[in-house]
C-alpha positions in Angstrom: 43.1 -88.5 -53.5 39.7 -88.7 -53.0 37.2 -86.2 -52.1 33.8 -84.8 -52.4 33.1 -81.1 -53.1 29.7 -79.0 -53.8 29.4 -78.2 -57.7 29.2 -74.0 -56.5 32.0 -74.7 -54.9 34.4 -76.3 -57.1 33.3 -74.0 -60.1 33.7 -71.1 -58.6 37.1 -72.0 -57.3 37.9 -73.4 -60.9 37.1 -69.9 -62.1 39.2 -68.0 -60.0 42.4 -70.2 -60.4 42.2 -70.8 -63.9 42.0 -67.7 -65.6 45.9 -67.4 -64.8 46.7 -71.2 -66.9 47.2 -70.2 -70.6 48.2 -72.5 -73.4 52.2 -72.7 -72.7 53.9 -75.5 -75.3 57.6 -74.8 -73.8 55.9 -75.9 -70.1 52.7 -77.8 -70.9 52.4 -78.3 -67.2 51.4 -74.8 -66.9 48.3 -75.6 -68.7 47.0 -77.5 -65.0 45.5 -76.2 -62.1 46.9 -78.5 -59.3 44.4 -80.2 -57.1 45.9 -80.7 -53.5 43.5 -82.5 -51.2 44.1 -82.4 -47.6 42.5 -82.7 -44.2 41.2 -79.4 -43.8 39.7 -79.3 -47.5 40.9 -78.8 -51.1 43.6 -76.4 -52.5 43.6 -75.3 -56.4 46.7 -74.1 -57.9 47.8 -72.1 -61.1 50.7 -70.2 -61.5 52.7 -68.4 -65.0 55.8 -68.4 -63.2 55.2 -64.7 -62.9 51.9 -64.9 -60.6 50.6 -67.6 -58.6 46.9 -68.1 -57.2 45.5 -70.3 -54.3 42.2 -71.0 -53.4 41.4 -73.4 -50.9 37.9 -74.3 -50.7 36.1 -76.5 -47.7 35.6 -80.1 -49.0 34.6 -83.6 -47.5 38.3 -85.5 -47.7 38.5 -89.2 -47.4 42.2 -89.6 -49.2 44.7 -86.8 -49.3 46.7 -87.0 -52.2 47.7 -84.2 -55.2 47.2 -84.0 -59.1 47.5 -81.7 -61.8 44.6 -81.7 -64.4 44.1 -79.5 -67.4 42.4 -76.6 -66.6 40.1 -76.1 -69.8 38.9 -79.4 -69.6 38.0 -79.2 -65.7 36.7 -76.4 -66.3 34.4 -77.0 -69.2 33.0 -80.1 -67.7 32.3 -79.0 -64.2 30.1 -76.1 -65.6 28.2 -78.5 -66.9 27.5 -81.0 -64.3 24.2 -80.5 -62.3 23.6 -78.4 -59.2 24.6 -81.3 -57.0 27.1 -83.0 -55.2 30.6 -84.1 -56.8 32.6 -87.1 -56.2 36.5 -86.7 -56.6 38.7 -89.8 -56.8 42.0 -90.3 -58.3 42.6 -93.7 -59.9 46.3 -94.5 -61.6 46.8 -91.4 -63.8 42.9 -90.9 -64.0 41.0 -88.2 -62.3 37.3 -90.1 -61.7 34.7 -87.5 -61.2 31.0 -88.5 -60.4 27.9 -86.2 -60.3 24.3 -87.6 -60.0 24.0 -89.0 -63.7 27.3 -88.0 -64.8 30.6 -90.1 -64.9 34.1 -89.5 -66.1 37.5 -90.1 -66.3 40.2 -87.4 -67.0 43.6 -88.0 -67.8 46.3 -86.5 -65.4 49.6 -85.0 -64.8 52.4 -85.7 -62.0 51.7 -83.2 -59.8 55.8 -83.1 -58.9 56.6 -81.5 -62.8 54.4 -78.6 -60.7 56.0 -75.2 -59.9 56.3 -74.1 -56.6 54.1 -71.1 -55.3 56.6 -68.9 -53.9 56.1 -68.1 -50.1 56.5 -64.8 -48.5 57.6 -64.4 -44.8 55.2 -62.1 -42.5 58.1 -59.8 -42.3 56.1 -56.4 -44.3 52.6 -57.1 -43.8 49.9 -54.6 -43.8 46.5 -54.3 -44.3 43.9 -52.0 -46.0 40.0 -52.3 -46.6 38.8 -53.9 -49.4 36.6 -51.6 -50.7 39.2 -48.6 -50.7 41.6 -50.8 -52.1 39.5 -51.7 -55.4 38.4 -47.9 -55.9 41.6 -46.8 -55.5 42.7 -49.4 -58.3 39.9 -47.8 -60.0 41.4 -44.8 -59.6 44.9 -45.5 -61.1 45.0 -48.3 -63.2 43.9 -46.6 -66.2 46.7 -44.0 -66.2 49.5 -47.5 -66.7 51.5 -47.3 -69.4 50.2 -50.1 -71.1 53.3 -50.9 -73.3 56.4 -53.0 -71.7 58.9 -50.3 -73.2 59.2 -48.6 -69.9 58.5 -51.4 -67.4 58.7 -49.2 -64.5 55.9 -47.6 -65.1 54.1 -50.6 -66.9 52.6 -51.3 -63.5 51.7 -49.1 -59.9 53.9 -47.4 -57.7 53.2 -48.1 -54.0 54.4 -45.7 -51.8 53.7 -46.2 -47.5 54.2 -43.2 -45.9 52.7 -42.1 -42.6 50.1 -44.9 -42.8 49.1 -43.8 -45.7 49.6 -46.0 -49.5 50.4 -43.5 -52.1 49.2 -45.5 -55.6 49.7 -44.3 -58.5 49.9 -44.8 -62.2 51.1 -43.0 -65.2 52.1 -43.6 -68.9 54.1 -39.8 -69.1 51.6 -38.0 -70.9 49.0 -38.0 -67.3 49.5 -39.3 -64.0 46.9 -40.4 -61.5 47.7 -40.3 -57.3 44.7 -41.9 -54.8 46.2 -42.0 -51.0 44.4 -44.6 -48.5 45.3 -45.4 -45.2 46.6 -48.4 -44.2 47.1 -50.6 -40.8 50.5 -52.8 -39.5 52.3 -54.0 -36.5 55.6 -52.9 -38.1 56.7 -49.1 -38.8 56.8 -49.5 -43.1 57.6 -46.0 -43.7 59.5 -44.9 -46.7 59.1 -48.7 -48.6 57.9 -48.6 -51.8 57.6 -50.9 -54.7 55.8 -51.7 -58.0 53.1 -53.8 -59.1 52.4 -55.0 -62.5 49.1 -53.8 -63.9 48.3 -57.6 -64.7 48.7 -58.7 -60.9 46.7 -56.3 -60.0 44.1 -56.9 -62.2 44.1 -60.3 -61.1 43.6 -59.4 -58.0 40.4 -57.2 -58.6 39.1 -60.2 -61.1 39.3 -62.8 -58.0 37.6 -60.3 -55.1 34.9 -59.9 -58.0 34.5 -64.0 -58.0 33.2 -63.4 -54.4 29.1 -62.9 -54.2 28.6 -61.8 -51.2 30.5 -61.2 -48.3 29.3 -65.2 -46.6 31.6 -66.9 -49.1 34.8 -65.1 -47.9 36.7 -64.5 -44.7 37.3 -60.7 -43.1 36.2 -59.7 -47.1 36.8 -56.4 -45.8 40.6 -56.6 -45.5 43.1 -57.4 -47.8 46.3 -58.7 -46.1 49.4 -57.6 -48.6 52.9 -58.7 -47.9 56.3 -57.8 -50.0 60.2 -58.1 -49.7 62.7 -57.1 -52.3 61.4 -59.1 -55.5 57.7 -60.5 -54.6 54.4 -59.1 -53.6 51.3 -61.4 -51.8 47.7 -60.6 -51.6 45.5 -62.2 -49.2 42.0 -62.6 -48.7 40.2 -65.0 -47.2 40.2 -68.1 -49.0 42.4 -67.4 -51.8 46.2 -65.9 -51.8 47.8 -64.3 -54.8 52.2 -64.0 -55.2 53.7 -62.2 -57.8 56.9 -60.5 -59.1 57.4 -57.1 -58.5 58.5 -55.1 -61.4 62.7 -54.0 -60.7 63.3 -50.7 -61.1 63.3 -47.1 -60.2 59.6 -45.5 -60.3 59.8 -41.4 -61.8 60.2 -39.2 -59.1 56.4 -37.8 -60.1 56.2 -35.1 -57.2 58.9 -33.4 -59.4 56.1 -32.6 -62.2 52.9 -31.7 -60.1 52.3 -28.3 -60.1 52.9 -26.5 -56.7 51.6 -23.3 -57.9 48.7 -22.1 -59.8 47.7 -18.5 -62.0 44.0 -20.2 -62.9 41.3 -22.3 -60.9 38.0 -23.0 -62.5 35.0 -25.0 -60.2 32.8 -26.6 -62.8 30.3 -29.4 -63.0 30.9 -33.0 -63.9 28.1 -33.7 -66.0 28.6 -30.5 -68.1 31.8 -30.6 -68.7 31.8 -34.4 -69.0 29.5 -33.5 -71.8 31.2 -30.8 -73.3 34.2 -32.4 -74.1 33.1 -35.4 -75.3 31.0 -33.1 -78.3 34.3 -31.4 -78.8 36.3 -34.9 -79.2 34.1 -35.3 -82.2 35.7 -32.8 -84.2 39.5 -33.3 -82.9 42.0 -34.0 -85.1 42.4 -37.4 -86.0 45.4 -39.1 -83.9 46.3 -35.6 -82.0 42.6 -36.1 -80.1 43.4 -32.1 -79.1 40.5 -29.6 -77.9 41.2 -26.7 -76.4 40.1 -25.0 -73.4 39.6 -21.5 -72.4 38.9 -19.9 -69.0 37.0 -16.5 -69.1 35.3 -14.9 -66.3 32.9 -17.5 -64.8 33.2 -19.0 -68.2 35.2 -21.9 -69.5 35.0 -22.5 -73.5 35.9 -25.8 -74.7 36.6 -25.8 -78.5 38.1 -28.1 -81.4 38.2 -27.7 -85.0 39.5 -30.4 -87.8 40.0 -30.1 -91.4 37.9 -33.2 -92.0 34.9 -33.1 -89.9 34.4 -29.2 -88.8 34.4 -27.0 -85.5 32.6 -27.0 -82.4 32.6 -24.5 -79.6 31.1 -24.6 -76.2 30.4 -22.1 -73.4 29.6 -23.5 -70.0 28.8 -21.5 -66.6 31.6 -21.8 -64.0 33.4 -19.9 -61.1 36.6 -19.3 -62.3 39.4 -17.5 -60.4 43.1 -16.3 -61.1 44.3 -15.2 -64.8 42.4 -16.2 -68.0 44.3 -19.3 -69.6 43.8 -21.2 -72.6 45.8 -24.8 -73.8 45.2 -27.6 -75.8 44.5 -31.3 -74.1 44.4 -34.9 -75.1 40.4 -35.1 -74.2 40.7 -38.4 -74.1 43.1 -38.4 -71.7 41.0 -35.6 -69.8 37.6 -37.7 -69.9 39.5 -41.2 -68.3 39.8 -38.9 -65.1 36.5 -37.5 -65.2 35.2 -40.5 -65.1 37.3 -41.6 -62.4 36.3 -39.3 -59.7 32.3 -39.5 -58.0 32.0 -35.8 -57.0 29.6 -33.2 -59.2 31.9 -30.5 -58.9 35.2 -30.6 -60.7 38.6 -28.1 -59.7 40.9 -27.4 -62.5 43.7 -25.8 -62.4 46.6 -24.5 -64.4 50.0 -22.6 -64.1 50.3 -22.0 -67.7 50.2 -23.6 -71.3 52.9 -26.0 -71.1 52.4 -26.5 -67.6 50.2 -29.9 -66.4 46.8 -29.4 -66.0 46.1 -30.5 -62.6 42.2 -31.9 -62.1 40.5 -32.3 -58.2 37.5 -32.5 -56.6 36.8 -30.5 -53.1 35.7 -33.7 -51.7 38.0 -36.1 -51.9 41.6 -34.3 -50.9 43.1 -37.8 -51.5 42.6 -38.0 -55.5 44.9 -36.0 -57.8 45.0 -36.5 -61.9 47.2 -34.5 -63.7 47.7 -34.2 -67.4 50.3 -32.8 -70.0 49.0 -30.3 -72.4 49.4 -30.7 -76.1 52.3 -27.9 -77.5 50.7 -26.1 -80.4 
């Protein structure tokens, strides 16, 4: 193998692969990014066995060839080289890299103790926009259970229905639902699946590698295939497989409330405010305020042995039956701060019922959460 490569380039493909290698002493080999030079250019390679990133990055080739070289060293050193040109050459088991006034020899791996990156037939493809895609993440991802104990909802439920995605994420205390739409060649209706939360965090971690939209091919579409036990992401230069999470996802439409006795209209920034003062004086480990709708009113309240009481009365228009219940405001602030709008729609049915939170703007965002039984 021999190659050279601009330093920008090879460290910011380094970065994006090998985040995924960790410290593995049952498979050391999973410590290496594989290098994979070819005629087009140069591929880098990481997998975990449960996810799998490739970036291929454009690169003078004078000798194809493959290696696997540990990733924190690469790394490390090619941060430190100088803003120029870098010479790539593969000598016996040594990986010879030049720069300018810099020279050094790495020791290698055989590239054939290397897993394979599992590869996904075009058979369910469709694409969405990129910048939907990662605020609708946005959107969900914090509502993941993030324990293992339930793994169907330890990651996101996909749901393509109409072209439309359904996402959404839960840990059985809230729930979170953002719709986009979604483009295909082939009629996907009714397939669903999950995602881990790590994948997808991996995913959002490598389209954030990307500067500006120059350094990436049609950055404004993802391309995401899937069959029965694997998911792909692709985008541009890099492409991302992992395993889908087996199981049955919570029939969640069951536990959204259809009806509603109470709707209060209120602004973000107050009531962003107001509970956050009342969080201060929740009950240690309960993290429970209370809220109470009066006419064009809504009271937001908490008292605790420890620390004290606080009560606050903000302007709102309210409409329906006065309601009071007790909320997680944690919980209740994650989704505030997950929607853009100034004006905030609650909703209730009644005190054990879920609270249901929208905005009159954006029809495709829906956050529920379960109130605390007193």
């Amino acid at each position: 193998m021999k190659l050279t490569s601009l330093k920008e380039n090879l460290k910011q493909g380094l970065s994006i692969v090998g985040h995924l290698t960790t410290k593995n002493i049952n498979l050391p080999i999973l410590n290496n990014i594989l290098f994979r030079a070819k005629k087009e250019g140069l591929e880098l390679i990481s997998t975990n066995l449960e996810i799998s990133i490739v970036h291929f990055m454009r690169s003078k080739v004078d000798q194809e060839g493959e290696v696997a070289i540990d990733s924190k060293i690469i790394n490390d050193y090619v941060s430190l080289l100088p803003e120029e040109k870098i010479e790539i050459e593969t000598v016996n088991d040594e990986l010879k890299i030049k720069c300018k006034n810099y020279k050094t020899k790495i020791n290698t791996q055989d590239s054939k103790d290397f897993p394979l990156v599992p590869i996904i037939e075009d058979e369910n493809c469709f694409y969405v926009k990129t910048d939907e895609f990662k605020k609708a993440i946005s959107n969900v991802s914090f509502a993941v259970a993030s324990s293992d104990g339930r793994p169907e909802i330890s990651g996101i439920f996909f749901s393509l229905i109409n072209k439309n995605i359904f996402l959404v994420g839960t840990d059985s205390y809230r729930l979170a639902e953002k719709s986009i739409s979604f483009s295909s060649d082939k009629n996907l209706d009714d397939k669903k699946f999950i995602v881990p939360a790590k994948t997808i965090q991996e995913v959002i971690r490598i389209l954030n590698n990307f500067k500006d939209n120059e350094q990436i091919e049609n950055i404004d579409k993802i391309k995401i295939c899937f069959n029965e036990n694997q998911i792909s992401f692709s985008f541009g230069s890099s492409f991302l497989t992992s395993r889908l999470i087996i199981g049955s996802y919570p029939d969640y439409k069951q536990i959204i409330p259809n009806n509603k006795k109470t709707e209060v209209l209120v602004n973000k920034s107050e009531i962003v405010r107001a509970i956050k003062a009342a969080g201060l004086f929740s009950k240690a480990g309960i993290n429970d305020i209370g809220l109470s709708s009066k006419k064009d009113k809504l009271i937001i309240f908490s008292n605790s042995s420890q620390v004290g009481e606080n009560f606050v009365e903000i302007d709102c228009k309210t409409k329906g039956e006065e309601m009071e219940l007790f909320i997680n405001y944690k919980y209740l602030l994650e989704g505030l701060n997950n929607i853009s709008d100034d004006e905030i729609l609650l909703s209730f049915l009644d005190r054990n019922t879920p609270c249901k939170i929208e905005t009159k703007k954006d029809d495709k965002f829906l956050y529920i959460v379960m109130p605390i039984r007193q």
